[in-house]
PDB file of N, CA, C, O and CB in Angstrom:
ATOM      1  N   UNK A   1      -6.412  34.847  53.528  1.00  0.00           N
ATOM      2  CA  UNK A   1      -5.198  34.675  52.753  1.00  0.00           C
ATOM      3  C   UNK A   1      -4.715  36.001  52.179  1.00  0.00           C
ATOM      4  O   UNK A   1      -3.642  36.465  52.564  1.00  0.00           O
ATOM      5  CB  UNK A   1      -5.427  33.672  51.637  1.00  0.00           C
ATOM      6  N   UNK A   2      -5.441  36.612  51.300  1.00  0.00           N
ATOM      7  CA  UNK A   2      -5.099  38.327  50.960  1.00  0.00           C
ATOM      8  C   UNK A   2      -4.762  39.026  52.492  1.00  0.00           C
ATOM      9  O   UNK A   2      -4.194  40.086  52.227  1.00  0.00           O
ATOM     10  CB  UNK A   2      -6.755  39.296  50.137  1.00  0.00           C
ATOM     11  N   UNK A   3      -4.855  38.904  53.757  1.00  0.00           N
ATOM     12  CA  UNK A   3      -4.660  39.829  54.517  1.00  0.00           C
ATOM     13  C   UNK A   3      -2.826  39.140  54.886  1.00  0.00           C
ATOM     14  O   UNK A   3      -1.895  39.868  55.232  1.00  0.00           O
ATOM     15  CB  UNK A   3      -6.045  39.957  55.816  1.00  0.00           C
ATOM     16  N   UNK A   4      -2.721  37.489  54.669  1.00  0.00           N
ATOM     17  CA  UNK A   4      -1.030  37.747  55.038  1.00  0.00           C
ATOM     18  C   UNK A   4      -0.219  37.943  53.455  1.00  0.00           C
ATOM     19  O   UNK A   4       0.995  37.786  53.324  1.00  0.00           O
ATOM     20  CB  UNK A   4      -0.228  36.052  56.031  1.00  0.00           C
ATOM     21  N   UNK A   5      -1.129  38.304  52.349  1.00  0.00           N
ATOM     22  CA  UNK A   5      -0.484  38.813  51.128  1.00  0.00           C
ATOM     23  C   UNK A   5      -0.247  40.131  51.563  1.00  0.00           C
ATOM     24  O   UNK A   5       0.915  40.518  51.691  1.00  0.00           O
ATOM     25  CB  UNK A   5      -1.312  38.721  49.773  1.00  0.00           C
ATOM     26  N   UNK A   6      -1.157  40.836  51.796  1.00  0.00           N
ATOM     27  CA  UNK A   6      -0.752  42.432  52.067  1.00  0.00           C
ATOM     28  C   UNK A   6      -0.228  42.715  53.132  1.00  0.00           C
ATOM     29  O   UNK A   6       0.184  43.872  53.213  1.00  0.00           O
ATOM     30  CB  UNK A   6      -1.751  43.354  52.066  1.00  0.00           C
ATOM     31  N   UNK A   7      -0.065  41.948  54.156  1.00  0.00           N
ATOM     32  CA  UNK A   7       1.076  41.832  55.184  1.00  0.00           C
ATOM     33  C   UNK A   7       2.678  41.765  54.991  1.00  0.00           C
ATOM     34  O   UNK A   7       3.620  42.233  55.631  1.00  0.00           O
ATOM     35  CB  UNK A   7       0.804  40.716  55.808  1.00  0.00           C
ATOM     36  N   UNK A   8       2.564  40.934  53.766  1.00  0.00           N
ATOM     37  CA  UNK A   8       4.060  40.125  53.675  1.00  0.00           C
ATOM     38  C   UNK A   8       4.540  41.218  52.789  1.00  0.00           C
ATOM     39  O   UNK A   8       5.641  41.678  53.095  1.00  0.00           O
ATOM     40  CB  UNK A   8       4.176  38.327  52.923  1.00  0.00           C
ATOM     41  N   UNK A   9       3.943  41.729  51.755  1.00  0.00           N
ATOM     42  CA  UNK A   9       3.913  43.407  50.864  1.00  0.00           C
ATOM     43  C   UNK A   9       4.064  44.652  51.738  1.00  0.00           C
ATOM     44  O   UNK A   9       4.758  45.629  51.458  1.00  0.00           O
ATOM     45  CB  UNK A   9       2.313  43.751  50.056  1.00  0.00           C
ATOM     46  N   UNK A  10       3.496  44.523  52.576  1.00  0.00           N
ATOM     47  CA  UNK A  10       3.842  45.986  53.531  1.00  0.00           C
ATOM     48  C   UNK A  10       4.909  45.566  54.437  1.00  0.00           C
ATOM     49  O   UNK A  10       5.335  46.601  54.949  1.00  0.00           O
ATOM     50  CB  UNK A  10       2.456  46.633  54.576  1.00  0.00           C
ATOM     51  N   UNK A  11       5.721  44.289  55.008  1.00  0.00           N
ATOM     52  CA  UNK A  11       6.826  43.751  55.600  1.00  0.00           C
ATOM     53  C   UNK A  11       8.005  44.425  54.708  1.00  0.00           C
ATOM     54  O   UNK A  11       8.908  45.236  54.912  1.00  0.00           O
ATOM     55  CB  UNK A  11       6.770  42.100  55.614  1.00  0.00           C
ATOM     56  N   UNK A  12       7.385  43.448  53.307  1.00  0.00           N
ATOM     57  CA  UNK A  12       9.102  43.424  52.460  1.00  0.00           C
ATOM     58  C   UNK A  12       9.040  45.014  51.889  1.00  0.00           C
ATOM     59  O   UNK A  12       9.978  45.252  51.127  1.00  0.00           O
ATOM     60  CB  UNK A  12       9.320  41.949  50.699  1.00  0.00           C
ATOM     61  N   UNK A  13       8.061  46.217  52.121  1.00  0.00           N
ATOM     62  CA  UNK A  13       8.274  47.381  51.608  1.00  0.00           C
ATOM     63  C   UNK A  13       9.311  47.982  52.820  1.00  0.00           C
ATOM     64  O   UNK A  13      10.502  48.284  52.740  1.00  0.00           O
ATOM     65  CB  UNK A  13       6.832  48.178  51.290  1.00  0.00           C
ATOM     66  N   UNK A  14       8.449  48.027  53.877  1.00  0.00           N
ATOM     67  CA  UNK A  14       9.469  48.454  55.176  1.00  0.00           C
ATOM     68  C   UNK A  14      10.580  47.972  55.261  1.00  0.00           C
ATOM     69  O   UNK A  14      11.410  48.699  55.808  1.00  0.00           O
ATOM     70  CB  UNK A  14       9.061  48.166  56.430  1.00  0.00           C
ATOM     71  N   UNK A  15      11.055  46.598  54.777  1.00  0.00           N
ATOM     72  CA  UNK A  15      12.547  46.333  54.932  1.00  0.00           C
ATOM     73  C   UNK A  15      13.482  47.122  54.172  1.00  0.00           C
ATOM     74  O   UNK A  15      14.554  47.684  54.399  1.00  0.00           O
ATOM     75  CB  UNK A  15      12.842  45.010  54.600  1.00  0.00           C
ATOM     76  N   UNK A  16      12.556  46.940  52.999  1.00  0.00           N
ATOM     77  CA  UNK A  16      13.468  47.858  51.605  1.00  0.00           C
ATOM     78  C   UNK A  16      14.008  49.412  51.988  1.00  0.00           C
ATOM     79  O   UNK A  16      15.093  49.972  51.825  1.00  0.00           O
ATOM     80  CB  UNK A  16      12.227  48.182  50.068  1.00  0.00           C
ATOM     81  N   UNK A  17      12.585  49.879  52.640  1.00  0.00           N
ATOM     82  CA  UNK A  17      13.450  51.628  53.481  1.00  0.00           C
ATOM     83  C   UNK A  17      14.331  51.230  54.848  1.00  0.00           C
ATOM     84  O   UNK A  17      15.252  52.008  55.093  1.00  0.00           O
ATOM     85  CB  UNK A  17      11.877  53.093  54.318  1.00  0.00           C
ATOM     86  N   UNK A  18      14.182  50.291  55.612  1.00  0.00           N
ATOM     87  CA  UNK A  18      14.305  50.368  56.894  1.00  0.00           C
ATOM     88  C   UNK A  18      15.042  49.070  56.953  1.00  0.00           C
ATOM     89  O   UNK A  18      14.321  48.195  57.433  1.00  0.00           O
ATOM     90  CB  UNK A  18      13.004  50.568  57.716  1.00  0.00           C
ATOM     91  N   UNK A  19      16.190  48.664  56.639  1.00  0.00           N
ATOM     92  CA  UNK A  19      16.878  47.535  56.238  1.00  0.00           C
ATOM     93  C   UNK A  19      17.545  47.252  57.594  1.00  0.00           C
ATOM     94  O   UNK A  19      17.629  48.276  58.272  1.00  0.00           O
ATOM     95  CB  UNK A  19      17.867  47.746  54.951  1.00  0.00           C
ATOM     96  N   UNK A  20      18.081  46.068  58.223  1.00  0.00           N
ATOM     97  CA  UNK A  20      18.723  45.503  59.725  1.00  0.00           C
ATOM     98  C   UNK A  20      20.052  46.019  59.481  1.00  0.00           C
ATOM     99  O   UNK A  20      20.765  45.573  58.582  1.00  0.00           O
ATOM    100  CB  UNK A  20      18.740  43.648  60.080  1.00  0.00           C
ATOM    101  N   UNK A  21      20.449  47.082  60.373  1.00  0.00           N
ATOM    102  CA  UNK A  21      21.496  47.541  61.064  1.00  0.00           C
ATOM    103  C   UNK A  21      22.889  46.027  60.277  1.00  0.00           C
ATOM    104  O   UNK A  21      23.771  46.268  59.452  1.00  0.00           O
ATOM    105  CB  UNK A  21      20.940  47.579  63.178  1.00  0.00           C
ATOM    106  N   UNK A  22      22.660  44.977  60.759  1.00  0.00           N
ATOM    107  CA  UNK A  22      23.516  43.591  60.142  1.00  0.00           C
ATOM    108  C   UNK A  22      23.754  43.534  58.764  1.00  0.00           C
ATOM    109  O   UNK A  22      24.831  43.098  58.357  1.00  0.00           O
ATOM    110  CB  UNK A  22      22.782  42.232  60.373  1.00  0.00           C
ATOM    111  N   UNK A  23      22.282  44.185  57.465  1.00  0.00           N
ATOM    112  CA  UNK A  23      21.939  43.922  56.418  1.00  0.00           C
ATOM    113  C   UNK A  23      22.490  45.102  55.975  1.00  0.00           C
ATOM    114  O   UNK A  23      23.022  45.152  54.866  1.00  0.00           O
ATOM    115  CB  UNK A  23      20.659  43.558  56.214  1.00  0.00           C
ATOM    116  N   UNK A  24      22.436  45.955  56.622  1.00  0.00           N
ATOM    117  CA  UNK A  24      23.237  47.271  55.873  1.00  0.00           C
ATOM    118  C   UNK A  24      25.002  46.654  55.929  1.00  0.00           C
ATOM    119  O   UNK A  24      25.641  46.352  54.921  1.00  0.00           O
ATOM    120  CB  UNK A  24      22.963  49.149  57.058  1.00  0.00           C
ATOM    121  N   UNK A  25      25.473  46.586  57.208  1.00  0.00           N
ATOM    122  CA  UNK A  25      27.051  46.241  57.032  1.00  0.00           C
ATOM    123  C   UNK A  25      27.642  44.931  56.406  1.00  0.00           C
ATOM    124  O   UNK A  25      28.840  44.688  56.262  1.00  0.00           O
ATOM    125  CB  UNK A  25      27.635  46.239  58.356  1.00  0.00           C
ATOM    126  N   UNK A  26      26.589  44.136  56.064  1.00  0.00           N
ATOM    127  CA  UNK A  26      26.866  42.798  55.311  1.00  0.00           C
ATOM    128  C   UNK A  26      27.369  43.390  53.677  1.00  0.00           C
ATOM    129  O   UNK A  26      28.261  43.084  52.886  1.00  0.00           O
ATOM    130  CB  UNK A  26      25.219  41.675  55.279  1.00  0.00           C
ATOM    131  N   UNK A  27      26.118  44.511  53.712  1.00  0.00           N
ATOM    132  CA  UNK A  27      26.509  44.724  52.046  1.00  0.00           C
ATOM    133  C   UNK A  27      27.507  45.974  52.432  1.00  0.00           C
ATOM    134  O   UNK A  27      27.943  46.230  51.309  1.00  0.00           O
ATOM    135  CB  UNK A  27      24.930  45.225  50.731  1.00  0.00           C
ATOM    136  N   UNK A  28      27.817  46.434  52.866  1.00  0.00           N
ATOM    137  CA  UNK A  28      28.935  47.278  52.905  1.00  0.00           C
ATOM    138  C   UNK A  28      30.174  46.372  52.950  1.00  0.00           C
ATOM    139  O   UNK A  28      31.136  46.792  52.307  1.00  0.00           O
ATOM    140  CB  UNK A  28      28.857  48.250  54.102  1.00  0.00           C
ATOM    141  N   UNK A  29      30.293  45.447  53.459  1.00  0.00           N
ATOM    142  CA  UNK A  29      31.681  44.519  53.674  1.00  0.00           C
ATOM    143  C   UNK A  29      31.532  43.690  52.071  1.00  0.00           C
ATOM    144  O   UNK A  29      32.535  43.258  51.504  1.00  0.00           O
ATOM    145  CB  UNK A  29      31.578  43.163  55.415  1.00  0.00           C
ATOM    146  N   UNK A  30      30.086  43.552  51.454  1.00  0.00           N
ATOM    147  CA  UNK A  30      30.704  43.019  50.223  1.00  0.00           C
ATOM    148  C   UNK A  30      30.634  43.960  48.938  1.00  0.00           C
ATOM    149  O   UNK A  30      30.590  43.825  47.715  1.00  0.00           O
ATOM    150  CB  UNK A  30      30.020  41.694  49.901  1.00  0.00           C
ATOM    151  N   UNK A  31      30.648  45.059  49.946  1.00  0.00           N
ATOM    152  CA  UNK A  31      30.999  46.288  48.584  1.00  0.00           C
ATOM    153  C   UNK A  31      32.421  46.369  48.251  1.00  0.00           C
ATOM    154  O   UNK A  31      33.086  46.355  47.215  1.00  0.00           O
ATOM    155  CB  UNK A  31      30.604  48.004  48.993  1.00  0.00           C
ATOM    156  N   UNK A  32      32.737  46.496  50.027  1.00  0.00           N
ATOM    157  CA  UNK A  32      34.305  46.797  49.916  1.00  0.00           C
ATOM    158  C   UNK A  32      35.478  46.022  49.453  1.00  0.00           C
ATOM    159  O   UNK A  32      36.548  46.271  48.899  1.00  0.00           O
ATOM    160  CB  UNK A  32      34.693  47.039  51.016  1.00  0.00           C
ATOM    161  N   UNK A  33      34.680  44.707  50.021  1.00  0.00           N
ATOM    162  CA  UNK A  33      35.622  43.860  49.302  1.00  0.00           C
ATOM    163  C   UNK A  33      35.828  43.073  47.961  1.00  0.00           C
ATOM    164  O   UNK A  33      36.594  42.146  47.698  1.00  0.00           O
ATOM    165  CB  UNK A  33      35.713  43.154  49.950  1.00  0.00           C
ATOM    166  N   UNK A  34      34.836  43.779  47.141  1.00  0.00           N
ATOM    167  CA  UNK A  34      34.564  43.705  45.569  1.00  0.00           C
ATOM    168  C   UNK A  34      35.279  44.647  44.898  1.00  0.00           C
ATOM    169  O   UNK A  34      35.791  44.542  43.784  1.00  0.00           O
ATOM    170  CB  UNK A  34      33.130  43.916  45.158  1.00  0.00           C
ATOM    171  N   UNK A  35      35.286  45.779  45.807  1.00  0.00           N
ATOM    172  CA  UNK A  35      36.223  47.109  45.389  1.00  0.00           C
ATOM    173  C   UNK A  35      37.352  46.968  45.687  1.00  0.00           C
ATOM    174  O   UNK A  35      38.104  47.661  45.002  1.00  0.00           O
ATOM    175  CB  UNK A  35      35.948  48.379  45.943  1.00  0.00           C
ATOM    176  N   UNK A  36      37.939  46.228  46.592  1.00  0.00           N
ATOM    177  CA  UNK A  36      39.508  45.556  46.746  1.00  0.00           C
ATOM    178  C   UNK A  36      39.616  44.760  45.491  1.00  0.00           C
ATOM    179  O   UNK A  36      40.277  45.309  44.609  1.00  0.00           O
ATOM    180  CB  UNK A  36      39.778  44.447  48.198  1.00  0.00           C
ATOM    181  N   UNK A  37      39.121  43.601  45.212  1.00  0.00           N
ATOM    182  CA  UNK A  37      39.035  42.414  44.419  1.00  0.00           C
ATOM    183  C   UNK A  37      39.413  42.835  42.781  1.00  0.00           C
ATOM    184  O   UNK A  37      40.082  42.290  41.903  1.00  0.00           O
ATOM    185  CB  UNK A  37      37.453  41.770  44.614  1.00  0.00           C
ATOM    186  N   UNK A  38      38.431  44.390  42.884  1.00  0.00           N
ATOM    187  CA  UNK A  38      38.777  44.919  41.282  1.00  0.00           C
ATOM    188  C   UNK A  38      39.980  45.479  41.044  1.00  0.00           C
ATOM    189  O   UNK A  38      40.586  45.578  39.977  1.00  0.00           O
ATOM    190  CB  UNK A  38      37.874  45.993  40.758  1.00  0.00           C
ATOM    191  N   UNK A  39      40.354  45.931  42.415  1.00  0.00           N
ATOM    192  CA  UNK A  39      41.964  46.979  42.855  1.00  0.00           C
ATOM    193  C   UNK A  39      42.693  46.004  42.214  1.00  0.00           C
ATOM    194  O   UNK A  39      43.246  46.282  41.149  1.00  0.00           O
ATOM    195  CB  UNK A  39      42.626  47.313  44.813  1.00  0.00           C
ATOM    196  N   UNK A  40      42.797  44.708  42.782  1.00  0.00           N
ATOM    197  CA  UNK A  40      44.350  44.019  42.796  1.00  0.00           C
ATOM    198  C   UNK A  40      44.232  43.487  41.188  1.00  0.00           C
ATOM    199  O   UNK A  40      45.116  43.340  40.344  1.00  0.00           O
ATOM    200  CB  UNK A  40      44.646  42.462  44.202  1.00  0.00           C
ATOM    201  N   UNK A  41      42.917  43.283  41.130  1.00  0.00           N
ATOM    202  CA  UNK A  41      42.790  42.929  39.244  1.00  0.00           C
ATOM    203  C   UNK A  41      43.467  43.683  38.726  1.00  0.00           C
ATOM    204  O   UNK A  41      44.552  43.253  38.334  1.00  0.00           O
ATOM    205  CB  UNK A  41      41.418  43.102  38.369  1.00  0.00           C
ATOM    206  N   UNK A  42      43.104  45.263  38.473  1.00  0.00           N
ATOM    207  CA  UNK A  42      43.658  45.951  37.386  1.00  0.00           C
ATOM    208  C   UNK A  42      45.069  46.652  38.141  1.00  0.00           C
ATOM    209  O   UNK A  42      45.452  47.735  37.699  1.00  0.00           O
ATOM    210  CB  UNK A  42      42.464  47.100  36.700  1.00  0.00           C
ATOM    211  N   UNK A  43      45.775  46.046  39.213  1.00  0.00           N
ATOM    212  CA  UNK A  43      47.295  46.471  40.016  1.00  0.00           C
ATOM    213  C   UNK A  43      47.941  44.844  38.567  1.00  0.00           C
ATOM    214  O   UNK A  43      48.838  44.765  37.728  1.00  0.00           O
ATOM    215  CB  UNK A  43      47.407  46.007  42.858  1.00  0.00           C
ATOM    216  N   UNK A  44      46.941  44.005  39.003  1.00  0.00           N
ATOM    217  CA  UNK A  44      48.168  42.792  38.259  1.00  0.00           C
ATOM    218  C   UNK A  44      48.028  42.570  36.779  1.00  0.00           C
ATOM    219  O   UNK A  44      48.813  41.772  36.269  1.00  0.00           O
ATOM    220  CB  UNK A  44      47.991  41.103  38.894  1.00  0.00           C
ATOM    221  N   UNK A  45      46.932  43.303  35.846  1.00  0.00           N
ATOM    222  CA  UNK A  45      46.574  44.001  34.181  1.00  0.00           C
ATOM    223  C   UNK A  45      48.077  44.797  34.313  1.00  0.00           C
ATOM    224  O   UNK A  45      49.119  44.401  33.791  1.00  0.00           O
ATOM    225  CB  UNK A  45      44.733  45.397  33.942  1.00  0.00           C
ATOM    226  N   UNK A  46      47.969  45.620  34.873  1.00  0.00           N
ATOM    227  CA  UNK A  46      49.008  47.095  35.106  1.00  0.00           C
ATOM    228  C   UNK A  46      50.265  45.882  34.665  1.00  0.00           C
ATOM    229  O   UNK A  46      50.678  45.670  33.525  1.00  0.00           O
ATOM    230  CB  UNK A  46      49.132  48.150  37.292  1.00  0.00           C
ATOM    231  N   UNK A  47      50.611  45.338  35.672  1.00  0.00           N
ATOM    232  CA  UNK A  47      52.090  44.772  35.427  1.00  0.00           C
ATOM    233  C   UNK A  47      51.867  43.382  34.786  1.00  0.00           C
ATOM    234  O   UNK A  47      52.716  42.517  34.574  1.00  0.00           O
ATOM    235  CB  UNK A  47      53.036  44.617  36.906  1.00  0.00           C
ATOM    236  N   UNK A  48      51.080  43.366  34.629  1.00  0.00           N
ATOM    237  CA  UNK A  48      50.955  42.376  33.548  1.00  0.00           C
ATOM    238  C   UNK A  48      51.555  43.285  32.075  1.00  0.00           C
ATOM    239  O   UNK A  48      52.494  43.012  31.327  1.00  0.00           O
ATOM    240  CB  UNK A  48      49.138  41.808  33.450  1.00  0.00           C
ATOM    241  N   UNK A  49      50.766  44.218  32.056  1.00  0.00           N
ATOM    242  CA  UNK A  49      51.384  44.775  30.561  1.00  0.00           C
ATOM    243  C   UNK A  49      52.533  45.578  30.806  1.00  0.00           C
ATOM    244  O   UNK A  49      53.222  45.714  29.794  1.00  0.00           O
ATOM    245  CB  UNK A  49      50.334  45.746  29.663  1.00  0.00           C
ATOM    246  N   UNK A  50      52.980  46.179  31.862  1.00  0.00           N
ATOM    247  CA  UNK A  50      54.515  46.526  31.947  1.00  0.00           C
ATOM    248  C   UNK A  50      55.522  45.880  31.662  1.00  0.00           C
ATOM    249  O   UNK A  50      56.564  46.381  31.240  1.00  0.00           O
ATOM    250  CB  UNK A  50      54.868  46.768  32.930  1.00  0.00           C
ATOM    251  N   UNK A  51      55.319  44.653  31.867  1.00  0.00           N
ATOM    252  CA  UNK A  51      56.289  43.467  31.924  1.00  0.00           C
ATOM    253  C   UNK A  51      55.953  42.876  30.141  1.00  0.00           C
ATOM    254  O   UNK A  51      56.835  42.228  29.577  1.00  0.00           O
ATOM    255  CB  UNK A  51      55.769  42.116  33.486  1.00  0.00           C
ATOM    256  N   UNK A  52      54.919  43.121  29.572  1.00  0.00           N
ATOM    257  CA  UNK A  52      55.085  42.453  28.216  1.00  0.00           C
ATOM    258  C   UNK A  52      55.662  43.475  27.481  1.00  0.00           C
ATOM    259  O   UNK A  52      56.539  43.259  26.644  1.00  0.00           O
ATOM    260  CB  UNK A  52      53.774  41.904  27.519  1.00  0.00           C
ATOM    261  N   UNK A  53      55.110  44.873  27.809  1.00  0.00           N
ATOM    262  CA  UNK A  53      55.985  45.936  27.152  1.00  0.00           C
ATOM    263  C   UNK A  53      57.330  46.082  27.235  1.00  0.00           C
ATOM    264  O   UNK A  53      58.138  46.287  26.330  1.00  0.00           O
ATOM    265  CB  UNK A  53      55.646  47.018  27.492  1.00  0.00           C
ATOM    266  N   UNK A  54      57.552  45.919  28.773  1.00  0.00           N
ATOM    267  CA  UNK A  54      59.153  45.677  28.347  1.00  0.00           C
ATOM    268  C   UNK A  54      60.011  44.681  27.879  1.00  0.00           C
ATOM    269  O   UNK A  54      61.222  44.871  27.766  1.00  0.00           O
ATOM    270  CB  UNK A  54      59.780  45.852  29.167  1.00  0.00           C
ATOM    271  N   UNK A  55      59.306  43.346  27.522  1.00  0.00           N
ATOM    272  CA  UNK A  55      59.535  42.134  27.204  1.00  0.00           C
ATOM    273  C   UNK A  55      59.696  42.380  25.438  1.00  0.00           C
ATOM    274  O   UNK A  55      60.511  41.830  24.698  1.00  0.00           O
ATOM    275  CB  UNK A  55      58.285  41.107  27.831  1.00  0.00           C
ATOM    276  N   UNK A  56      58.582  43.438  25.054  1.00  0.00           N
ATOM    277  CA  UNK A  56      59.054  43.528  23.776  1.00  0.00           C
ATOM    278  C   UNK A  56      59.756  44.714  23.229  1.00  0.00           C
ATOM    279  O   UNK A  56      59.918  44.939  22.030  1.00  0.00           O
ATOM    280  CB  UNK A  56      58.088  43.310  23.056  1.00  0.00           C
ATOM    281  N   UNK A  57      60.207  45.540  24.334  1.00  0.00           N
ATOM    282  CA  UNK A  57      61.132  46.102  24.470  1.00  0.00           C
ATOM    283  C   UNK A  57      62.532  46.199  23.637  1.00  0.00           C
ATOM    284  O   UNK A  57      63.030  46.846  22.715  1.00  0.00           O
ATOM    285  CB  UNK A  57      61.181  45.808  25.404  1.00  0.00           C
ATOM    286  N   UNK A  58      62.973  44.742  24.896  1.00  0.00           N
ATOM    287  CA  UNK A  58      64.187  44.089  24.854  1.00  0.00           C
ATOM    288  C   UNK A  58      64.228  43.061  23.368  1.00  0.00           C
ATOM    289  O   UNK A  58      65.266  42.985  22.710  1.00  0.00           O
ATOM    290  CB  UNK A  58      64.314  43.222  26.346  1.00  0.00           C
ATOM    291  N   UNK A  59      63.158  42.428  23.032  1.00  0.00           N
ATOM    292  CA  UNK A  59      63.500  41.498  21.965  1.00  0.00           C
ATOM    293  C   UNK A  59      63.224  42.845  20.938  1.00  0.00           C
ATOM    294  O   UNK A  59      64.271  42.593  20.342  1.00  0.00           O
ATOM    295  CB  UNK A  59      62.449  39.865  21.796  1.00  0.00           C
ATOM    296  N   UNK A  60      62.869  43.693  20.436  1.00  0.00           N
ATOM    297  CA  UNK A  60      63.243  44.839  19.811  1.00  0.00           C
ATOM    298  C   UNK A  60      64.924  45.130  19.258  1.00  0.00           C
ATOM    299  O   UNK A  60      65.437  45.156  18.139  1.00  0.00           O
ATOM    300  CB  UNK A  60      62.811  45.823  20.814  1.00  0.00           C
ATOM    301  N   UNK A  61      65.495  45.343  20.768  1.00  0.00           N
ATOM    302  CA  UNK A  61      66.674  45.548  20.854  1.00  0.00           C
ATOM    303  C   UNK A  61      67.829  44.723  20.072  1.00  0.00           C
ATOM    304  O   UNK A  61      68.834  45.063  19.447  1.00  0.00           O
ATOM    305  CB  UNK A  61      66.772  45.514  22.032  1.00  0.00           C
ATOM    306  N   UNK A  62      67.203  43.438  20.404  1.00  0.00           N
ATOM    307  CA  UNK A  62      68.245  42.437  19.642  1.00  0.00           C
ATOM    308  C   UNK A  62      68.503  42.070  18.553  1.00  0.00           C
ATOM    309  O   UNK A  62      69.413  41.260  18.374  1.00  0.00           O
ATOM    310  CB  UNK A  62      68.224  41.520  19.869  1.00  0.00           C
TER     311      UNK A  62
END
């Protein structure tokens, strides 16, 4: 039993340096598209507060 413990320990060490060609671009595709996801967040913050700033703008004005 200790020999498929230190098996399954020296497996999951080698994966950790030596990760599947698939497992590397899986997390690259959900890097990128987390880094899109945050883009369009703070694109629609942005005009989110453009639009209240100029909202109080105009009632300023009046």
């Amino acid at each position: 039993m200790s020999a498929l413990y230190i098996r399954a320990r020296l497996v999951n060490a080698y994966r950790r340096i030596f990760p599947h060609p698939a497992v590397v671009a899986m997390r690259e595709r959900r890097r990128v598209a987390s880094k899109a996801a945050i883009s369009a967040k703070r694109r629609e913050h942005t005009a989110i507060m453009e639009t209240a700033a100029r909202l109080r703008g105009e009632a300023q004005d009046r």
